[in-house]
N, C-alpha and C positions, 0 to 999 in steps of 0.2 A: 372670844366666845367659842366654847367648846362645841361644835356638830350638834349633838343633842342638848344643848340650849336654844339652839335657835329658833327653833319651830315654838316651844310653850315660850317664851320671852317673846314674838312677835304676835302668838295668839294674844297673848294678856293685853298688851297697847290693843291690839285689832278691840276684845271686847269688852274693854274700859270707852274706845272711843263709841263703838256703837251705843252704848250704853247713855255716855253723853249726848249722843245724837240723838234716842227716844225722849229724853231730857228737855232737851233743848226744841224738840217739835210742841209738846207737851205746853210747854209754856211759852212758845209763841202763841199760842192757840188761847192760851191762860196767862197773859203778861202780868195779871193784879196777884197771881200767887208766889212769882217769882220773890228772891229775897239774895241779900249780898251773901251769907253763906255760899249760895248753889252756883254762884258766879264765883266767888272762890275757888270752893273745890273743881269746876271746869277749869280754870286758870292751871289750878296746878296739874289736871289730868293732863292738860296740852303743853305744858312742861313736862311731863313727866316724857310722854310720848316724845316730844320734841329730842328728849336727851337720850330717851333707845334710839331713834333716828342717828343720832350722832354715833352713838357706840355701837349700831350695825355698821353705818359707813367706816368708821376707822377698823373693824375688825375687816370689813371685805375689802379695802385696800393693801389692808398687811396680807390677806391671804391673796391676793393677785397679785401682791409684790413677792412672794415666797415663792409661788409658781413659778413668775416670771426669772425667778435665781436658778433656780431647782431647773428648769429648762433650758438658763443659760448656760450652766453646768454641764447639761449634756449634750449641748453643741459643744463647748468648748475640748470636751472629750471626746468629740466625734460619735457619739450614742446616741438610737434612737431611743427614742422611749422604752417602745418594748422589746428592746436587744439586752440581752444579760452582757453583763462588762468580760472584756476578752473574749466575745464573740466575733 
């Protein structure tokens, strides 16, 4: 996931869930107007969400495992981060 995907890609899950949550208070309050569509589409909203969940977590472990290289690198070269090389 590209830096500037991440913020509109976690807004969208954020206000699809709220959205099911005004839903879902709505017709606790109103349980006779509920119907198997509207419980569908929740089912797949919370898949959907579930599986951004997933493909944040596997991009922020690639990128703490890329740092964690990128850092071993420059121990292993004796450089600090912000020392330019042949310094």
């Amino acid at each position: 996931m590209l830096p500037h995907e991440v913020e509109p890609f976690a807004n969208a899950h954020i206000e699809r869930l709220g959205i099911d949550i005004a839903e879902m208070e709505f017709y606790i309050a109103n349980p006779e107007e509920i119907n198997s569509r509207i419980i569908q589409q929740w089912r797949r909203d919370l898949m959907d969400c579930a599986n951004g969940f997933e493909r944040f977590k596997v991009c922020m472990v690639d990128e703490l495992e890329q740092k964690e290289r990128a850092l071993q690198t420059l121990r292993d070269h004796e450089i600090r981060p912000n020392q330019k090389a042949g310094s």
